[in-house]
N, C-alpha and C positions, 0 to 999 in steps of 0.2 A: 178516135177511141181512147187512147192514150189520154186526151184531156178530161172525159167524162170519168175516167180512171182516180185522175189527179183531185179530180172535183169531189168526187164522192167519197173517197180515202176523209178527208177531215170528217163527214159527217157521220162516220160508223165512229171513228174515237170521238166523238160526241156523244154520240148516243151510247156506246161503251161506258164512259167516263159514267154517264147521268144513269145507266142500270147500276151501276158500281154505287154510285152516292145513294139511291135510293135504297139498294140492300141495305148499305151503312146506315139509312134512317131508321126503317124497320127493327135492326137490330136493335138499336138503341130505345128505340118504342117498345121493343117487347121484353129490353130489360126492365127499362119502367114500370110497365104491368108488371112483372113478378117483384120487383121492389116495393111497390105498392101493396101487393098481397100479404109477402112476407114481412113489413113495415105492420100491415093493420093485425096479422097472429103476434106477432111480436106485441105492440101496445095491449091486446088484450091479455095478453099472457102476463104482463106485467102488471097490469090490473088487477089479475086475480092472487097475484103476489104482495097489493099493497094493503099494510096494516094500518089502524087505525093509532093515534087521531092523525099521521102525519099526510097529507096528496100525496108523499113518496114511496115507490116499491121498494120492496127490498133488491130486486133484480129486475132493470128497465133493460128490455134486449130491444127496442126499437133505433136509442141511437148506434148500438153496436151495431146492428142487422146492416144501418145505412155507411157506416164506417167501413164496413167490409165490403160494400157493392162499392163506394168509390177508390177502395185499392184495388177492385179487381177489373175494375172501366177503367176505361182510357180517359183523359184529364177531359176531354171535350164533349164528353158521355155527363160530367158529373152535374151540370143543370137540368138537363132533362131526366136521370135517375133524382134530382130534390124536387120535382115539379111532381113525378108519380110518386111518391111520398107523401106529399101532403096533402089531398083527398083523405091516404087510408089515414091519415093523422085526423084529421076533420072526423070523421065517421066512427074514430075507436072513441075520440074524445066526448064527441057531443052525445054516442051513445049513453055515457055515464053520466050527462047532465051535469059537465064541466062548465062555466059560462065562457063565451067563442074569445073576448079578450085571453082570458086565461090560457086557451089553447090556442090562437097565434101566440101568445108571449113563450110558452114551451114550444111552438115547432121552432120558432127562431134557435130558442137555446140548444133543442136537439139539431139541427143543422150545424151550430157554431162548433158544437161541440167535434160532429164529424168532420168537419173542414179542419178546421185544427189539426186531428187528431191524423187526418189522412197526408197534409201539408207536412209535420213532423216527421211522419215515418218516410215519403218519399227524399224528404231533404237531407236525413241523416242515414235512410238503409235503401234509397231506391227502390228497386224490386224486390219485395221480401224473398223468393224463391221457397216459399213452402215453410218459409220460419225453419231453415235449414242451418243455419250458422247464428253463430252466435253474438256480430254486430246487428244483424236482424232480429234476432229477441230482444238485445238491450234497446233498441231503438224502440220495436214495438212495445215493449212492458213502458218507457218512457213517455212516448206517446199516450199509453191506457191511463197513466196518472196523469198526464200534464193537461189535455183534452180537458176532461170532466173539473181536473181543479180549476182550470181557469173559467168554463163554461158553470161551474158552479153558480161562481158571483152574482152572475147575470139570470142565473134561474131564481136561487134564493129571495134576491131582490124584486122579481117579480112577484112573486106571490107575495112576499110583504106587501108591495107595491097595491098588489089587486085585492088583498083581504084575504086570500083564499087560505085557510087553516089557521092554528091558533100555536101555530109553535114559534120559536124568534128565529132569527137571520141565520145565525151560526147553527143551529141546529139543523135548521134546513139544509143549509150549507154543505156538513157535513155529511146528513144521510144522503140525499143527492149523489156526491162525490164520490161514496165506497159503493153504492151500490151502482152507480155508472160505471166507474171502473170495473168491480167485479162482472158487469155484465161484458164488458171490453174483451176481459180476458177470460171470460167462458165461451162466446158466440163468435168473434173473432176468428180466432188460430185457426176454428174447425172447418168454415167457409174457406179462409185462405189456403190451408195445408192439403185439405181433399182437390177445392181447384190447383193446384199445384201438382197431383199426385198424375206420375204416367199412366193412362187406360191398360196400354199396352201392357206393363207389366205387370198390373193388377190381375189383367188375363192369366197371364204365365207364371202368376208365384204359385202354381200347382195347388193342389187340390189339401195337404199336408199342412201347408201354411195356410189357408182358408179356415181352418179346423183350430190350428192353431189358435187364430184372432176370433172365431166363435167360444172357442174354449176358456179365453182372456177374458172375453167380454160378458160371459154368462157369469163365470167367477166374478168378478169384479160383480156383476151386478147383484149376487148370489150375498157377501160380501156384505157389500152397501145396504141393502134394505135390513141384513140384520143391524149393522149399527147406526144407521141414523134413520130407518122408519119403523122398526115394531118396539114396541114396549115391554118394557123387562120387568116384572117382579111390579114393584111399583111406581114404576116410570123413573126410576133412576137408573142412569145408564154408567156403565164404568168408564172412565176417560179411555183406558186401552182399548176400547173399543176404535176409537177414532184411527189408529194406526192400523186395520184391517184394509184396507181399499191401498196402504204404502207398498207392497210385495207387487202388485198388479200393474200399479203406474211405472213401477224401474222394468220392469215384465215388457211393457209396451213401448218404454224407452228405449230398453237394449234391444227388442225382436221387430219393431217397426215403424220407429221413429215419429215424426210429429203428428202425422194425420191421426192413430189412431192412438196415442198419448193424449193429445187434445180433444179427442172425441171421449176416450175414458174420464176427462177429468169433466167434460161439460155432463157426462151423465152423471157423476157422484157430485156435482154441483147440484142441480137439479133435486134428487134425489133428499141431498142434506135441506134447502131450502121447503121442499114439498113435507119432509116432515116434520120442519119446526111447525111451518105454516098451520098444521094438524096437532099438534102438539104430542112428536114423537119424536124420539131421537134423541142424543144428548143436548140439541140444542130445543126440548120441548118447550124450555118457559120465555122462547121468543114471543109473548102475548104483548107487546108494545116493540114501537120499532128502536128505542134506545135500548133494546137488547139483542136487536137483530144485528148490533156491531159486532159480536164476535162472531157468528156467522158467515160473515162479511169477511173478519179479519182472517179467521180459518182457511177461506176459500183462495182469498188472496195469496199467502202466505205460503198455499202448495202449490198456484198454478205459476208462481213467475220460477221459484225452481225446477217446477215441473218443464218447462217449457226450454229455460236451459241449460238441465240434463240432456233432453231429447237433439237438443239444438246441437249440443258438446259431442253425443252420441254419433247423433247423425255426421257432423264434422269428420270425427275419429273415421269412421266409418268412410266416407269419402278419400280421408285421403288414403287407408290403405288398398279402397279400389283404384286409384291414382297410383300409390307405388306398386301394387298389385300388378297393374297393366305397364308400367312403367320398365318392371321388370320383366314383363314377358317381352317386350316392347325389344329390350337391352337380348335378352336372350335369343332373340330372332335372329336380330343384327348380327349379332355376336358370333352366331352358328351359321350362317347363310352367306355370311361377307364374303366378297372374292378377295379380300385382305386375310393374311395371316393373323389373325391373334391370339394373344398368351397375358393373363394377368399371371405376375408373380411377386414372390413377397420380396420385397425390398431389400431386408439384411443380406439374403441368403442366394436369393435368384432363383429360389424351388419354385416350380410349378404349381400354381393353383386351379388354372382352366385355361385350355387351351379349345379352339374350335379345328376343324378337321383342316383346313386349309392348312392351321400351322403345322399340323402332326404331317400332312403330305409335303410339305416341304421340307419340310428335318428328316423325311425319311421314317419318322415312327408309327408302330403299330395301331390300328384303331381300335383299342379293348378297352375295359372297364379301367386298367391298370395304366393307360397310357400315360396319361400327366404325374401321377407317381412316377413315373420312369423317367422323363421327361427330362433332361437338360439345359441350365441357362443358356439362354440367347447366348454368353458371352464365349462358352465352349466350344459354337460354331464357329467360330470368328479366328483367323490367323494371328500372328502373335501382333504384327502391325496394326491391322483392325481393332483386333481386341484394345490395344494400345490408347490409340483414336478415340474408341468410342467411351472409352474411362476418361480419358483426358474432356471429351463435349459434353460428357454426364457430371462431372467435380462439382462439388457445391451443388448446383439446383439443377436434379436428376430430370430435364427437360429436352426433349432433343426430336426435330424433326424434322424429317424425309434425308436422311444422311444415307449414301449411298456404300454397302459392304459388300463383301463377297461370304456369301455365307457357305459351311460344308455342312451336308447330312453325313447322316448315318453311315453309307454307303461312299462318304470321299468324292461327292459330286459337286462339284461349288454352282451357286447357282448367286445370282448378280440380285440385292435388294435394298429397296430404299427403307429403312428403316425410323418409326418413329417411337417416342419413348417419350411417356406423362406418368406424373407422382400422381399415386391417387391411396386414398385411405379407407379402407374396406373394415367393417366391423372395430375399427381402432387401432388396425395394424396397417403400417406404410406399405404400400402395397406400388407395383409398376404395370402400367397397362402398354403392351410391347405390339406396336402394328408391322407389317413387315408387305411390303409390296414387292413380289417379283416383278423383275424388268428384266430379267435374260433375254426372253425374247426380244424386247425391246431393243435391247444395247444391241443384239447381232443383226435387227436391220438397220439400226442407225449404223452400225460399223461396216454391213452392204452397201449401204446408200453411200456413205460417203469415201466407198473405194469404187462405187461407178460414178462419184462424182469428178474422184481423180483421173478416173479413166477416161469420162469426156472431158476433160479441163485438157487432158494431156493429148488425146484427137485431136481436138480444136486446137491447139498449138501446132500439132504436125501441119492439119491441113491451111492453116496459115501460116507457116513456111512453105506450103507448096507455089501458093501466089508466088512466091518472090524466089521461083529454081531458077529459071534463068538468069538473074539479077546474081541472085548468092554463085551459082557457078563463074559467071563472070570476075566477081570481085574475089573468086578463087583460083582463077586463071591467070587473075595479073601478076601476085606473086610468084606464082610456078613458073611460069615463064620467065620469070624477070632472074629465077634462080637459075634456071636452067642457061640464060642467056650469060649471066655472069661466071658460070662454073663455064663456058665454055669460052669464054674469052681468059682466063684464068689460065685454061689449058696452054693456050698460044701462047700467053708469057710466060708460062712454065717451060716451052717449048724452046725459047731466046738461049742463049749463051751470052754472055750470063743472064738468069732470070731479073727479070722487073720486079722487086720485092714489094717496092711502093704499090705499082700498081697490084698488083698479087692484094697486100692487104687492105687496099680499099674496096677490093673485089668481095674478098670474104667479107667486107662487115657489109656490103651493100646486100649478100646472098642473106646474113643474118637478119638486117633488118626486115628482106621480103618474108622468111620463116617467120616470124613473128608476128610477120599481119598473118599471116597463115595459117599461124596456132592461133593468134586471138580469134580470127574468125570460126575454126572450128570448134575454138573454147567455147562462143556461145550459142553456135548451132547444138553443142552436147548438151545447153544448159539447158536448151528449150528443149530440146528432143527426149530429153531422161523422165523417168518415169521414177515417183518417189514419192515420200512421206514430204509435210511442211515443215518447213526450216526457217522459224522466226526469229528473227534479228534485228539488230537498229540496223536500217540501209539508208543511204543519202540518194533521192531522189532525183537530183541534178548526173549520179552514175549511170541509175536506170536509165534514165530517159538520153544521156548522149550515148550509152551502148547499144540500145533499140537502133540510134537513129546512125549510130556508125557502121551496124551491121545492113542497115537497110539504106544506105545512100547513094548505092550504084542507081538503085529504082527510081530517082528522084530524078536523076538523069536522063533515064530510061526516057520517064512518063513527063518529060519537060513541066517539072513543079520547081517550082521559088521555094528553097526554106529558109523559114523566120526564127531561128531558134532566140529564146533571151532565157538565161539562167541566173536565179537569185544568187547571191554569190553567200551569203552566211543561212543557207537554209539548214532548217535543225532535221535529224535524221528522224525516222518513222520506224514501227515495229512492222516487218511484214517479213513475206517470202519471197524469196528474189528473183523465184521461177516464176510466181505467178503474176506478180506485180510488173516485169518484162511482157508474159505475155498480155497483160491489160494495154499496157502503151502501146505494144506490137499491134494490136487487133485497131485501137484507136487509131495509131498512123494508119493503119491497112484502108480501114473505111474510110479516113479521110481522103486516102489518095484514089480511093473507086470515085468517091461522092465525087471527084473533079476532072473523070477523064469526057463529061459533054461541055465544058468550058473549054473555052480558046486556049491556045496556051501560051499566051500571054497574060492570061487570067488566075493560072493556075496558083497558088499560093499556101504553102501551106505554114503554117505559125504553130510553133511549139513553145508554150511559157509555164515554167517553175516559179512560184512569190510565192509568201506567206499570207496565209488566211487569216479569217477574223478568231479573237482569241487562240489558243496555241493550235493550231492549225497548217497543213500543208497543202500547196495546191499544185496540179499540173494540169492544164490547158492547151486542148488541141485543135487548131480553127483552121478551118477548109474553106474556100470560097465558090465551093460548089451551090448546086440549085439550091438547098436548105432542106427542112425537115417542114411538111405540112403542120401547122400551129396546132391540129386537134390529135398527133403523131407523136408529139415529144415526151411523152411516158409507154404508148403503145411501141414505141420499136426497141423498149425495153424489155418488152411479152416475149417468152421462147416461143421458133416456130415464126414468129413473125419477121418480113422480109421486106425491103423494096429494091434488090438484088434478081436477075432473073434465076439464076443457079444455086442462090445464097440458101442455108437451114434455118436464117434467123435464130443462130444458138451464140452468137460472138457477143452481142452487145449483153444478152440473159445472163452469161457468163462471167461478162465483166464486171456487172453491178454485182454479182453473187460472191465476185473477190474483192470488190470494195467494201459490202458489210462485215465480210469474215473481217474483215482489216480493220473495222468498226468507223469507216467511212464512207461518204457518198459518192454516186457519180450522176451525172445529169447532163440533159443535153440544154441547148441556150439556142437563140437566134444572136446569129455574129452581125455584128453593125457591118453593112459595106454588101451582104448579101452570104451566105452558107452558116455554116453552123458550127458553135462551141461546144466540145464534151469536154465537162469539169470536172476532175477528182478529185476529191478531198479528204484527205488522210489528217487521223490526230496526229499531233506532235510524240514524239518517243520522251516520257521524264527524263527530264536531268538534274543530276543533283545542280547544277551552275544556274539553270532556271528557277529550282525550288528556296 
């Protein structure tokens, strides 16, 4: 079942894939048809626009029509939109009794012209986006001339080429050119900018703004037909007329930006060309087409600034919905932060806005009046602090996560990490003052690390518990040895006359047993006390022969060989001298368990001091017990973990946990010959004689 599974899985993404492609064909087929449509209104539209003697309109909107469907297709669309084109080309043409050379020699030119024109604008603006910014219009208005002038050539010269009109090259040329363009940038924008526009918000610009853009568009058209289509007095129109349709277009530039700018200007386009064509308007005595240039020039001349006012507009526009939202954006953060914050002015240290977080940490009131009342950061701060944090602000006011004690209102110090950025607000130097409490923080770090002292300092007692009969022993021999001397003392005291001699080699014999006596209990107190760390240079060659003097009755005990070898110019280490005792203590201790199932002729235990690589310290403790299983020797570093039957598995967790405080490692090795190496390795302490 599983394989019919596997089998038939590629043939649904197959046949997936092939409904996908085929949608994708349709589409593209039914843009066709509508280009074609709107290709054969356009040629005929332009026909009824061209004057005599020249074959040129004054306004050709078919190459535009085809220029706007290839910026709004996908590049792979744009054969199959030129292939539906040219039927409606065929059909507007040969209706007019064009001969068919003539009209392939213009679909070519109109095609060139749209490749062109479409090549340009995607290489220098990519996605126009609505003709919304202002490299987007300069690209496209560049595109509307550069297109049609270079596509000119090739037109002009055809018609010379075929006979077709009686007018020369250049002039062909030229009308061609302004009215190609003019149609570029009438037909154009309005396709692009409407496909461009969100649905959605067309829905929701309310019913106000609908009213609005009915009300623009009726004026404007109210407007335009009096000055460029009725006839005045005796058909002379006054030039001020022409400036009536300018209030309407900045109207549509400032209240709705390109789509319905561009749709205003293709209508007063329209409108001025429809009534020269009838001979009304100021431009009535376009009755040949070498007059239809000012027409031309006119219409030009308002839609490329038309286009980027609207562009400029719309830009404006954008970015203060960008800092708009930017701001509320900063405001959120600002008010919501689980951080303290306060801008304040620079010179002064006054409050400018503080969010609630800071007002609750300082103690202040939450009113309208609060940041007026408001206190510098630097009035919390002790004379120390205060001190401090002037001295890490000097010069360039920058400073962060420094840690203060700050006081409210109320004389509560409360522990925070404080940061502090130069920032310039409306022109004035301003400071953006972050403040993170950690109170809580610093008292369970200050919990944690007095139950860490607390089990460091367990784990020391119950490893002196191993070695009570050992340590009693090797506390029995001087007592006794004093006892036994103070009583033979007695007896020569007892002589006539007293034995002096013997007498004082008696006391120094009683002193010297007191002295292992003291030293012994000297460092049973050291391990036993409970205390803060007490960091110092210590020579490691001490540590490790007081561990191993205090613990050498047990060596006896437990029939062990020791190996000891000490570097003899080792450089001392920064540590603590309780805890670093009990690392070695714990390390002998395991060593000498790891070796009570070996013979004990086997037993052996190696204690080695040498210098490490680079400034480094080493002590090394090697057991010839069974070893450590090879997939073990990080796990018996885990607290909790054990291969002791009575053990907590907390001695070895403990010890690595004082070799990093120490900023060194410890690790275990397989020892050549059979048991195992624990390494520690301590940096060297500076000295000025090394540096």
């Amino acid at each position: 079942m599983q394989n019919i599974n596997q089998r038939r899985r590629p043939i649904s993404l197959a046949t997936a894939d092939a409904t996908q492609t085929r949608q994708y064909d349709w589409r593209a087929l039914r843009a066709a048809i509508a280009v074609g449509m709107v290709y054969y209104a356009g040629a005929k539209f332009g026909m009824a626009l061209t004057i005599a003697p020249l074959p040129i309109s004054v306004l050709w909107p078919p190459n535009a029509l085809l220029l706007a469907a290839l910026l709004l297709a996908p590049r792979q669309w744009w054969w199959i939109l030129i292939l539906g084109a040219f039927p409606a080309h065929l059909l507007a043409e040969l209706q007019s009794a064009v001969p068919l050379t003539m009209v392939l020699g213009w679909f070519c030119s109109n095609v060139a012209e749209a490749l062109i024109g479409a090549a340009l604008v995607q290489r220098f603006a990519g996605k126009l986006s609505g003709l919304s910014t202002v490299r987007a219009v300069a690209a496209f208005c560049a595109a509307a001339a550069l297109a049609p002038f270079l596509s000119s050539f090739l037109d002009a010269g055809l018609v010379r080429l075929l006979g077709w009109g009686t007018a020369d090259y250049w002039t062909l040329w030229k009308a061609r050119f302004f009215a190609n363009m003019l149609a570029t940038l009438t037909f154009v924008p309005v396709a692009i900018t409407w496909a461009a526009a969100d649905p959605l918000q067309l829905r929701v610009s309310g019913r106000p703004r609908m009213l609005e853009a009915i009300t623009l568009l009726a004026g404007l058209l109210a407007v335009s037909t009096i000055a460029f289509d009725i006839n005045v007095g005796n058909g002379d129109t006054s030039p001020s007329l022409l400036y009536l349709p300018m209030p309407f277009f900045v109207w549509a530039a400032l209240r709705f930006g390109p789509a319905l700018t561009s749709t205003a200007f293709t209508l007063v386009a329209l409108l001025v060309i429809w009534g020269a064509a009838h001979g009304r308007g100021p431009f009535h005595g376009a009755a040949t087409h070498d007059q239809a240039l000012p027409i031309q020039l006119f219409l030009i001349t308002i839609a490329i600034p038309l286009l980027l006012l609207a562009a400029v507009i719309e830009e404006r526009r954008r970015a203060e919905q960008k800092l708009r939202s930017s701001e509320e954006l900063f405001a959120s953060a600002f008010h919501s932060s689980p951080d303290a914050i306060a801008i304040s002015r620079q010179d002064d240290g006054h409050i400018l806005e503080a969010n609630e977080r800071w007002l609750d940490l300082l103690g202040h009131a939450h009113d309208g009046n609060a940041c007026a009342h408001s206190t510098p950061l630097e009035r919390h701060l002790d004379d120390a602090g205060r001190a401090t944090l002037l001295a890490r602000m000097r010069g360039k006011p920058d400073l962060h996560a420094h840690e203060v004690t700050l006081w409210d209102r109320s004389d509560n110090a409360r522990q925070a990490l404080v940061s502090v950025t130069a920032v310039e607000i409306q022109g004035q130097p301003c400071l953006v003052s972050i403040a993170r409490d950690v109170t809580d923080q610093r008292s369970a770090e200050l919990e944690a690390r007095e139950q860490s002292q607390q089990l460091m300092h367990l784990t020391r007692v119950a490893s002196l518990t191993d070695f009570t009969s050992t340590l009693a022993h090797e506390l029995n021999q001087p007592l006794t040895a004093i006892l036994s001397n103070a009583q033979a003392a007695l007896r020569f005291l007892a002589r006539d006359p007293p034995d002096m001699t013997e007498i004082r080699t008696i006391l120094g014999e009683i002193a010297e047993a007191d002295k292992r006596a003291g030293l012994l209990i000297h460092h049973l107190r050291l391990l036993m006390k409970k205390g803060e760390e007490e960091f110092a240079q210590i020579d490691l060659n001490h540590i490790v022969k007081d561990v191993l003097t205090l613990v050498h009755g047990e060596f006896a005990v437990r029939s062990v060989d020791l190996s000891p070898s000490f570097s003899p110019d080792l450089p001392p280490v920064n540590g603590d001298r309780v805890q670093l005792q009990q690392l070695v203590l714990n390390l002998v201790s395991n060593a000498l368990e790891a070796m009570q199932s070996q013979e004990r002729s086997r037993r052996t235990l190696s204690v080695v001091t040498l210098h490490g690589p680079g400034e480094s310290v080493q002590v090394v403790v090697g057991d010839s017990g069974s070893g450590v299983h090879p997939g073990q020797f990080e796990k018996i570093f885990e607290p909790f973990f054990t291969t002791k039957e009575n053990g907590l598995g907390l001695g070895l967790a403990i010890c690595r946990k004082i070799a990093r405080a120490h900023g060194g490692t410890l690790a275990a090795e397989k020892r050549q010959g059979g048991g195992t190496n624990m390494r520690l390795v301590l940096p060297a302490a500076p000295s000025l004689g090394r540096q």
